[in-house]
C-alpha positions in Angstrom: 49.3 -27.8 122.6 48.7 -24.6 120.8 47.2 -25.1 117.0 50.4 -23.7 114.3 46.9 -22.0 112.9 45.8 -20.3 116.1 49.3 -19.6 116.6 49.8 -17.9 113.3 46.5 -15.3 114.1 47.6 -14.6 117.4 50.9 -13.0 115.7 49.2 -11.3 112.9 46.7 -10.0 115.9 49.8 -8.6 117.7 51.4 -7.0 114.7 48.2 -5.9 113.1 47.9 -3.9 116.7 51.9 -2.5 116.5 51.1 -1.5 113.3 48.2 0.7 114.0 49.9 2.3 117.1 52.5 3.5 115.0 49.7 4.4 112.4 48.5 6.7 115.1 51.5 8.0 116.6 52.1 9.0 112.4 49.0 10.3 112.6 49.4 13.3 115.3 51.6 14.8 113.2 49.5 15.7 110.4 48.0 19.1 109.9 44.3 17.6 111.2 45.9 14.8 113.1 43.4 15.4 116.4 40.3 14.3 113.9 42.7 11.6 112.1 43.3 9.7 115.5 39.3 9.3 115.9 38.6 6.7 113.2 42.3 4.9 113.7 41.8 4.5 117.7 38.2 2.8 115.7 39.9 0.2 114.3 42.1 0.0 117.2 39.4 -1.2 119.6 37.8 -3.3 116.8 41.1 -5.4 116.4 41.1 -5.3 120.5 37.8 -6.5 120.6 38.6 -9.5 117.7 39.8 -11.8 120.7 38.6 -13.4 123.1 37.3 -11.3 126.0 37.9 -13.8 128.8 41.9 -13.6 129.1 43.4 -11.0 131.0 46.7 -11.9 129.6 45.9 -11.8 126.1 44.0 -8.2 126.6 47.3 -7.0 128.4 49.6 -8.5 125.5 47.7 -6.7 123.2 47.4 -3.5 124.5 50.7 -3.6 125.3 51.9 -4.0 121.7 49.4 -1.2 120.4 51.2 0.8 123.1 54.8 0.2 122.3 54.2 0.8 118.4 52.4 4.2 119.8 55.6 5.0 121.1 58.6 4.0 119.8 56.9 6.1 117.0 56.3 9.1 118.9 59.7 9.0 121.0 62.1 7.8 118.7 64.3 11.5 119.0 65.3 10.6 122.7 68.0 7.9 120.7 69.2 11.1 118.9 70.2 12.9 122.5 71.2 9.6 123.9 73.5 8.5 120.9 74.1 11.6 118.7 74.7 14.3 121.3 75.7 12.2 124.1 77.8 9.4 122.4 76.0 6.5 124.0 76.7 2.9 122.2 73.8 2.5 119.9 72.6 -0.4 121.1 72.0 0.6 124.5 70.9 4.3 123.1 68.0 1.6 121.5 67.4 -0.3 124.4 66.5 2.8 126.5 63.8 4.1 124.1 62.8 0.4 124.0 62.1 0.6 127.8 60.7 3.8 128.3 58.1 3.1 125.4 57.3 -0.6 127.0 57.1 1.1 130.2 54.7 4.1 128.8 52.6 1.6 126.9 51.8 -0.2 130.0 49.4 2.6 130.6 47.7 1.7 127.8 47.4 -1.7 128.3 46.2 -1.3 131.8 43.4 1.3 130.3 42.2 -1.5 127.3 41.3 -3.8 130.4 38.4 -2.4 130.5 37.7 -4.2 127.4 37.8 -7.6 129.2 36.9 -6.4 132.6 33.8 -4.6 131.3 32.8 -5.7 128.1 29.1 -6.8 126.8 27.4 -3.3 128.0 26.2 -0.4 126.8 28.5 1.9 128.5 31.8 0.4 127.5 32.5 3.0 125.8 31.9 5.4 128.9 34.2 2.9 131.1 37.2 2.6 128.3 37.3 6.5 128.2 37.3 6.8 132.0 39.8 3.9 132.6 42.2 5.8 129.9 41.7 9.6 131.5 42.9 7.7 135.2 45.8 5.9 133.4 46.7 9.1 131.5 47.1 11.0 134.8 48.8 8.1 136.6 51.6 8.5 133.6 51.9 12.1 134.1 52.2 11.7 137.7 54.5 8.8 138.5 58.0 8.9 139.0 57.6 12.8 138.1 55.7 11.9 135.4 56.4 11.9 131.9 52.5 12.4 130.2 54.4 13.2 126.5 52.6 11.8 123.6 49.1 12.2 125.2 45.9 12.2 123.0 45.2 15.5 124.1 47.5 17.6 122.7 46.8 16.6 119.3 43.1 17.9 120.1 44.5 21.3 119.5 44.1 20.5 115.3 41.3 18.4 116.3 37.4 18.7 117.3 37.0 18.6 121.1 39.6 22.1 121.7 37.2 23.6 122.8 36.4 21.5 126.0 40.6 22.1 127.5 39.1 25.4 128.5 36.5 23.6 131.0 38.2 20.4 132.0 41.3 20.4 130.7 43.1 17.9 128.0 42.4 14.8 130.1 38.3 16.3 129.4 39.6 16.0 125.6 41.0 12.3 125.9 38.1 11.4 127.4 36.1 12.4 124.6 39.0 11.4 121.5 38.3 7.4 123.4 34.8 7.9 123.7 34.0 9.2 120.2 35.9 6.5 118.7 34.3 4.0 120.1 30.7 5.0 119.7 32.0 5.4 116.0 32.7 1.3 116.0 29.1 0.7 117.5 27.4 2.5 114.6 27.2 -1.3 113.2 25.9 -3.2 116.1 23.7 -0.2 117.9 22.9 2.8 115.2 20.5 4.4 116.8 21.6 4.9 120.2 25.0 5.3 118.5 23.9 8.2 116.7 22.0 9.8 119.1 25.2 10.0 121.0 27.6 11.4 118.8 25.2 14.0 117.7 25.1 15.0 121.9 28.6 15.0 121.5 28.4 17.2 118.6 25.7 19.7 120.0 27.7 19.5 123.6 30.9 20.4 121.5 29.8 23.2 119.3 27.9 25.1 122.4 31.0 25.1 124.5 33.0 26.8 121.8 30.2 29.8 122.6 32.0 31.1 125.7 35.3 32.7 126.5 36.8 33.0 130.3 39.3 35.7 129.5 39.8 39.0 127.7 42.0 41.6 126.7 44.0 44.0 128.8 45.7 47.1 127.8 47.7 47.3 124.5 49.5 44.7 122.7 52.7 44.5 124.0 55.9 45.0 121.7 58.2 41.5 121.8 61.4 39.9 120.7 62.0 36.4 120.6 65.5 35.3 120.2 66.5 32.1 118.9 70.4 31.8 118.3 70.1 27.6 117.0 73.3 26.5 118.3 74.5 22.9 118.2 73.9 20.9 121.9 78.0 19.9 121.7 78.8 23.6 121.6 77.9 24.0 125.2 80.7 21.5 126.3 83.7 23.3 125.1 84.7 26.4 126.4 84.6 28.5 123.1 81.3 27.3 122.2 79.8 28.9 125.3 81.8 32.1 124.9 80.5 31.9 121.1 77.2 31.8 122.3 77.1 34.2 125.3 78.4 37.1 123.3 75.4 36.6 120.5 72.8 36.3 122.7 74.4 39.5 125.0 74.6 41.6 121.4 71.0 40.3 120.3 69.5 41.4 123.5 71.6 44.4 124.2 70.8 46.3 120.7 67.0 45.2 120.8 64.5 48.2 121.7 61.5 45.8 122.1 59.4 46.1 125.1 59.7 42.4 126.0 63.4 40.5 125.1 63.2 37.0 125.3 66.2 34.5 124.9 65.7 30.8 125.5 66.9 27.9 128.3 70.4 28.1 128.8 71.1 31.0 126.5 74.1 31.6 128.9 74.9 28.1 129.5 77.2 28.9 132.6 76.7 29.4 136.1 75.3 32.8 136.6 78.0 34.0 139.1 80.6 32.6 136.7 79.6 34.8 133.4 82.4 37.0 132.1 82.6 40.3 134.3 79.8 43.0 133.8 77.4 40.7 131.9 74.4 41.4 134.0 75.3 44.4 135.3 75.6 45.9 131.7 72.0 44.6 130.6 70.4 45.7 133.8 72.2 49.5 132.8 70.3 49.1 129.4 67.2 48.0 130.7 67.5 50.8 132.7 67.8 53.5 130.7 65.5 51.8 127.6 62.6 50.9 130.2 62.4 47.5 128.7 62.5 44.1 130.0 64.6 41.3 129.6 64.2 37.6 130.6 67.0 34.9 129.9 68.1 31.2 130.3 71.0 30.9 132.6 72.4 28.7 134.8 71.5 29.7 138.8 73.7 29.3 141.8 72.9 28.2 145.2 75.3 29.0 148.3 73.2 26.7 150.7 70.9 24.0 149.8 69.9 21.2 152.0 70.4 18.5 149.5 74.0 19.5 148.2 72.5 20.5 145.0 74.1 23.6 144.0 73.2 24.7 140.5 69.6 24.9 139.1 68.0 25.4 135.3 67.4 29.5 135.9 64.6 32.2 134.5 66.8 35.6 135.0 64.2 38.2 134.4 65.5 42.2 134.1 63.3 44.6 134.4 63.4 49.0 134.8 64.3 49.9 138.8 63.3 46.4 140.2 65.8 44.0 141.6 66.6 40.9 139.1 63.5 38.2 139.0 64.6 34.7 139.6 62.9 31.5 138.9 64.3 27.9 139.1 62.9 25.2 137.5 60.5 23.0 139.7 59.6 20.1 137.2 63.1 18.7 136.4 63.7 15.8 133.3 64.9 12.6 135.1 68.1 11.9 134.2 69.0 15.1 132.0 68.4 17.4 134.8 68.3 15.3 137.7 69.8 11.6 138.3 67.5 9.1 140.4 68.6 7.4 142.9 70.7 3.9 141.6 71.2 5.1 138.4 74.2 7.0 138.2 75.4 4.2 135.8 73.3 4.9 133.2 74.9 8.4 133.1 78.5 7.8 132.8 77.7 5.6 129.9 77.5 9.5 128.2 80.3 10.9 126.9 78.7 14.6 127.8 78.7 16.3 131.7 74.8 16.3 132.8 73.5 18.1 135.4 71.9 17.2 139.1 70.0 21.0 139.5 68.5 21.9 142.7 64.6 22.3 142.3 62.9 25.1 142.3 59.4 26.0 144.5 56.0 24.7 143.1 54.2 28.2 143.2 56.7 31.1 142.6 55.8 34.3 141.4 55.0 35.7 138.2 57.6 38.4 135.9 56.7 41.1 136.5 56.8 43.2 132.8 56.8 46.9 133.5 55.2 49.0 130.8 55.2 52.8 130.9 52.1 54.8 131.6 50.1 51.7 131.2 49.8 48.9 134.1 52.0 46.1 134.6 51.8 43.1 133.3 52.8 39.4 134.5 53.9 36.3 132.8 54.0 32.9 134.8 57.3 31.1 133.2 58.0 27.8 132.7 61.1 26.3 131.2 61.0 23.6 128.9 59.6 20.3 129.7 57.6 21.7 132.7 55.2 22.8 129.9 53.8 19.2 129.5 52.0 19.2 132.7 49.1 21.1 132.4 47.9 20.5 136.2 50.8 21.8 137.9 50.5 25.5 135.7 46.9 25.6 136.5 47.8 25.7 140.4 50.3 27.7 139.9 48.3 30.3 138.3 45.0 29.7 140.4 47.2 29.9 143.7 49.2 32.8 142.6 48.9 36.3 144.5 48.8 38.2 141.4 47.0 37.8 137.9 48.1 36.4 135.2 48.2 37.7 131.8 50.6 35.5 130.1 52.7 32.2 129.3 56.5 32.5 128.7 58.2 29.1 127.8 61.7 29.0 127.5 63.0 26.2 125.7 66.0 24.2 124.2 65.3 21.2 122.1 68.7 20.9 120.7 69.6 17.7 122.3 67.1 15.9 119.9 68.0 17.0 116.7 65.8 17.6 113.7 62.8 15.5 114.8 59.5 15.8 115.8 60.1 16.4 119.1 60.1 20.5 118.5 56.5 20.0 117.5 55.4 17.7 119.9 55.9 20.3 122.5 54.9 23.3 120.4 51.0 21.3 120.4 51.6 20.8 124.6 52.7 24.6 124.8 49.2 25.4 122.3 47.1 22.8 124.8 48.4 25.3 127.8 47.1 28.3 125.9 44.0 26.9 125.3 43.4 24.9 129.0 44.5 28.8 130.4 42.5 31.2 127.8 45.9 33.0 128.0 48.6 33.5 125.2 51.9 32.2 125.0 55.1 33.1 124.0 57.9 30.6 123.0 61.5 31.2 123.0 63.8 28.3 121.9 67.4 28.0 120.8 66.6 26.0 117.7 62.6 26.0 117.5 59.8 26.6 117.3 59.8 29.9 118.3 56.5 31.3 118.4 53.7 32.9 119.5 50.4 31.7 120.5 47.0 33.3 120.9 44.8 32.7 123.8 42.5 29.4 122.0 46.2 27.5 121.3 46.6 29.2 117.4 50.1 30.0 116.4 50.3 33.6 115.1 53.9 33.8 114.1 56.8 31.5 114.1 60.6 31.1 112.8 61.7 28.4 110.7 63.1 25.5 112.7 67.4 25.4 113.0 67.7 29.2 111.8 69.7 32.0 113.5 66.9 34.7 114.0 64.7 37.1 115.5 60.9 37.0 116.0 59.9 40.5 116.5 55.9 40.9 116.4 53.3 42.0 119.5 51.1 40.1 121.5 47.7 41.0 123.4 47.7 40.4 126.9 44.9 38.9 128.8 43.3 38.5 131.3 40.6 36.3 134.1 40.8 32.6 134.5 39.1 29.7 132.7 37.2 27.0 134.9 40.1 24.6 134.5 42.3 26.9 135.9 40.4 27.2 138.7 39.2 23.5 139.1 42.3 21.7 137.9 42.1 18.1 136.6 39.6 17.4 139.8 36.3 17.8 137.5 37.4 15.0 135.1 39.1 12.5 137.4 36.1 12.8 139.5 33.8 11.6 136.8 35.7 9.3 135.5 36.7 7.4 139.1 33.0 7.5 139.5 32.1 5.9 136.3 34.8 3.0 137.2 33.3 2.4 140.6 30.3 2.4 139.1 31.2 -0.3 136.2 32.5 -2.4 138.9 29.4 -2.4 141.1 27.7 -3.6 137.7 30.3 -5.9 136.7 29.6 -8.1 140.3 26.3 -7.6 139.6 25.7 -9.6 136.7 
């Protein structure tokens, strides 16, 4: 029989741990949040470590918990495109952020194992951080993947930046977990404790001394469109007409070198556009020498799975036939429906889409400049800008260089929520993991422009009807984790597991 007291600690243990997760998740989103998160995910291992060690089940539980107040917190604006845009009931619109945050914080409590598994030693610390780097790339890689709400991309307002560049943001996880817990053995071990945050510090500050690319050629003359139309606009045939003709007047009277319109500007199958769309832009590129690149629905006449429409990059560009890219990295169930659950999308009152993917390593724009060289731009669309592996091949296995991110983006379907900035910081992680800067066109926001270490340099207000017309500098050259990928870091930290278990037997 359990004691009513025991019983009553074991509750205020579990919703103590809730608590802080959503503490943390808070936390992100505050101008320094990447340094905030350090002395929460502290008292986060402390309360962890209040139990006892021996119970599996009881280290899972609790971790768990932390992990579902991390998230409901952090992904609360998917009930806004479930309920608000698509009409879901409420209740099941709640269930389903429910269940996507239980099943993301499972990831979490599989990584605080290692509290249990491999407590009483020295390099706890060392194991927790490696166990939560494998677990982070296991989330971003299962089932597709969905690696959102990472502790990386907060880094980019935090201290360890600078290391994305080398190894990536897993390299900056790794050191958020490990930081924080040498910070909550300052008590029990100062000395060594100290010694090894000031290596930290040292190893920190002399990685910030090196850069991996530089500048090419002169900055080059932008526009970045973003019209902010409402998500329900797109399903009625006036609202795409409406939004068609702005972004076709916005990009036809622009005289910028570079025209950029977001996702689904022209939210209608390509082929399907009213008559002389494209050629008409093409004519103006033409005889400007600019170049233009658009969301757009693409059409396929033969695809193998029956797939015929795909989220489309149209790129236009002076005396060069019309660039095409198709997304590769599609959102489950807004962009493609998995197998079995076709019934969990007819519970929306709004048409989704089943797109056809596109290949893993197309090619880069290519943005023609006159009398200076070319330059090219690898594109991603949206939500493939979370996984930071998957651009790093693409622009390590590419033919050509490249000298530029473009992100095209539509974050209407989740309202005015934190979910814009949540992906700006992933899009600023890319810039700095790359060395290369990024532009950021989006139908509602946040339109902007990054420079190669992740800053913004200009931006539109969120939910305005607007323009961004500035320059950016190209660039050029890769950084190590471009050309080594998450291998570096995984490595390491599989070794440092194997190596914790070996000891674990041992003693």
């Amino acid at each position: 029989m359990i004691h009513p007291l025991s019983r009553s600690r074991s509750a205020i243990h579990y919703l103590t741990l809730f608590i802080l997760g959503a503490v943390l998740a808070g936390a992100t989103e505050l101008s320094y949040g990447g340094w905030i998160q350090i002395p929460i995910l502290s008292v986060i291992w402390w309360q962890l470590t209040l139990e006892n060690h021996s119970s599996i089940k009881h280290q899972l539980l609790s971790g768990l918990i932390f992990g579902l107040g991390y998230f409901v917190i952090g992904l609360w604006w998917i009930y806004i495109s479930l309920h608000d845009v698509g009409g879901m009931n409420a209740a099941l619109s709640c269930m389903a952020v429910f269940l996507l945050s239980a099943y993301m914080a499972l990831y979490f409590a599989l990584a605080t194992l290692t509290l249990t598994l491999l407590h009483n030693s020295r390099f706890t610390g060392l194991f927790l951080a490696a166990s939560w780097v494998v677990m982070e790339f296991l989330r971003g890689y299962i089932f597709t993947g969905f690696p959102w709400m990472g502790l990386a991309e907060s880094q980019v307002n935090g201290p360890f930046s600078v290391i994305a560049p080398y190894f990536g943001g897993l390299a900056c996880t790794f050191l958020v977990v490990f930081t924080s817990w040498q910070i909550l053995q300052l008590k029990k071990d100062p000395l060594v404790s100290t010694l090894t945050l000031i290596f930290v510090i040292v190893l920190t500050a002399l990685s910030s001394l090196w850069s991996f690319t530089k500048p090419i050629g002169a900055p080059l003359r932008v526009e970045l469109i973003q019209g902010n139309f409402a998500q329900s606009l797109i399903f009625k045939p006036e609202g795409v007409l409406k939004q068609i003709e702005f972004y076709f007047a916005a990009m036809s009277k622009s005289h910028a070198e570079l025209i950029i319109a977001p996702e689904t500007a022209f939210p209608w199958p390509e082929s399907n556009l009213p008559s002389g769309t494209i050629d008409a832009l093409q004519k103006q590129i033409n005889q400007q020498g600019n170049n233009l690149l658009f969301g757009v629905i693409g059409r396929h006449t033969n695809t193998k799975d029956g797939r015929e429409f795909s989220n489309r990059a149209l790129g236009l560009s002076p005396a060069n036939p019309p660039y095409l890219y198709d997304k590769n990295h599609l959102v489950p169930f807004g962009e493609f429906i998995p197998p079995g659950f076709h019934w969990f999308v007819n519970a929306f009152n709004v048409p989704l889409s089943d797109f056809a993917r596109g290949g893993m390593n197309q090619e880069n724009f290519l943005i023609q400049r006159p009398n200076q060289k070319p330059l090219l731009a690898a594109i991603t669309i949206c939500y493939e800008d979370v996984f930071g592996g998957e651009l790093a091949s693409r622009i390590r296995n590419s033919s050509t260089s490249t000298n530029v991110l473009i992100n095209l983006t539509n974050l209407a379907w989740f309202g005015d929520s934190q979910a814009s900035s949540q992906q700006l910081r992933l899009s600023q992680l890319r810039s700095l993991e790359t060395g290369l800067p990024a532009l950021r066109a989006t139908n509602t926001g946040i339109t902007s422009v990054l420079g190669p270490d992740g800053k913004v340099l200009s931006s539109l207000p969120e939910f305005s009807q607007a323009s961004l017309i500035t320059q950016v500098q190209a660039y050029e050259g890769k950084t190590p984790y471009v050309r080594w990928g998450n291998l570096p870091i995984l490595s390491i930290s599989c070794i440092l597991l194997i190596w914790g278990l070996i000891r674990h037997r041992r003693f």
